[in-house]
Structure formats: C-alpha cells, structure tokens
C-alpha positions in Angstrom: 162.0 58.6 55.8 160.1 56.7 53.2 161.2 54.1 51.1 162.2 55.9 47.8 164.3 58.0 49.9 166.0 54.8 52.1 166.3 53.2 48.6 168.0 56.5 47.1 170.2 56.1 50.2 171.3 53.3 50.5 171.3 52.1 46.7 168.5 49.2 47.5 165.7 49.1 45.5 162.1 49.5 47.2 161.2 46.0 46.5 164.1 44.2 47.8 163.3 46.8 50.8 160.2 45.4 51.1 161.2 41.8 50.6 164.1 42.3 53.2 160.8 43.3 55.7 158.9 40.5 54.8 161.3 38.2 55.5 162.3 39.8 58.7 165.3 41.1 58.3 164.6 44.8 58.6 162.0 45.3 61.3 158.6 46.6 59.9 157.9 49.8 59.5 155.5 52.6 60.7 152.6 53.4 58.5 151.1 56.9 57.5 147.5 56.9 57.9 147.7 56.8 54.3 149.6 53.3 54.3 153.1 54.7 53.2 156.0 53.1 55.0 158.1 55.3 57.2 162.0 54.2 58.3 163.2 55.1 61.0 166.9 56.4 60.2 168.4 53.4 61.8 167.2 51.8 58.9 169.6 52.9 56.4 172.7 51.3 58.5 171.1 47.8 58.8 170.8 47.9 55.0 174.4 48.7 55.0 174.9 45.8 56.9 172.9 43.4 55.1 174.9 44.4 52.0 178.3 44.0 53.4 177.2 40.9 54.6 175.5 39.4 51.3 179.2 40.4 49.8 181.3 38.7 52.4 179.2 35.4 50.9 176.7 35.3 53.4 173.0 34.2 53.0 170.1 35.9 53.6 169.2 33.5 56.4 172.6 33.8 58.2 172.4 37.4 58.0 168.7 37.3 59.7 170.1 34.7 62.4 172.9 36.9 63.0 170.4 39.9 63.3 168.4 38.2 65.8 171.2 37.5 68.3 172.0 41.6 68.0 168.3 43.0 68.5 167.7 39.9 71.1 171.1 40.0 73.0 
C-alpha cells in the first residue's frame, strides 16, 4: 500500500511515517520505479504498536530498541 493509504489506516500522518523510517523504526520501504513508497501490509500493525507504545509513556528510542530485539531475536 502506499503511504496516504497506511496513513488513512492507521491515523499517522505521512510525515511522521516517513520520520518513523528515517529513524528506523519502520523498516524502509520498496520503491515504485517512479519513487513512491510501497508498505508492505505488516506495516500497518507495527504502527499500531508504536502508537500503543508512545501512550504507555514510552520513547521513541525505547520503542526502536525494543523493535530491534523482535526483528533480531
């Protein structure tokens, strides 16, 4: 999906979409040929778990350590 439909989805914005790439904690995503981002629809449930995450108090960073450990075992 692209990201106005992952940000319709998931009630993110496209820029803190973007910013949540850049900083690593949603793994990059595919590009068109014509440079348009394409998520994967696994995407949409590690936004949701940012989010609940950011509301339980956590920080960004935290939340990115805490990602590592998943994707990395």
């Amino acid at each position: 999906m692209k990201i106005g439909q992952l940000a319709e989805r998931t009630g993110v914005s496209a820029k803190a979409i973007r910013y949540y790439e850049q900083i690593g904690v949603l793994p990059p995503a595919r590009r068109e040929p014509n440079g348009y981002r394409v998520y994967e629809s696994g995407a949409t449930d590690r936004i949701g778990f940012i989010q609940d995450a950011q509301s339980a108090g956590m920080s960004l960073l935290e939340i990115q350590m805490i990602l590592d450990l998943r994707d990395h075992g």
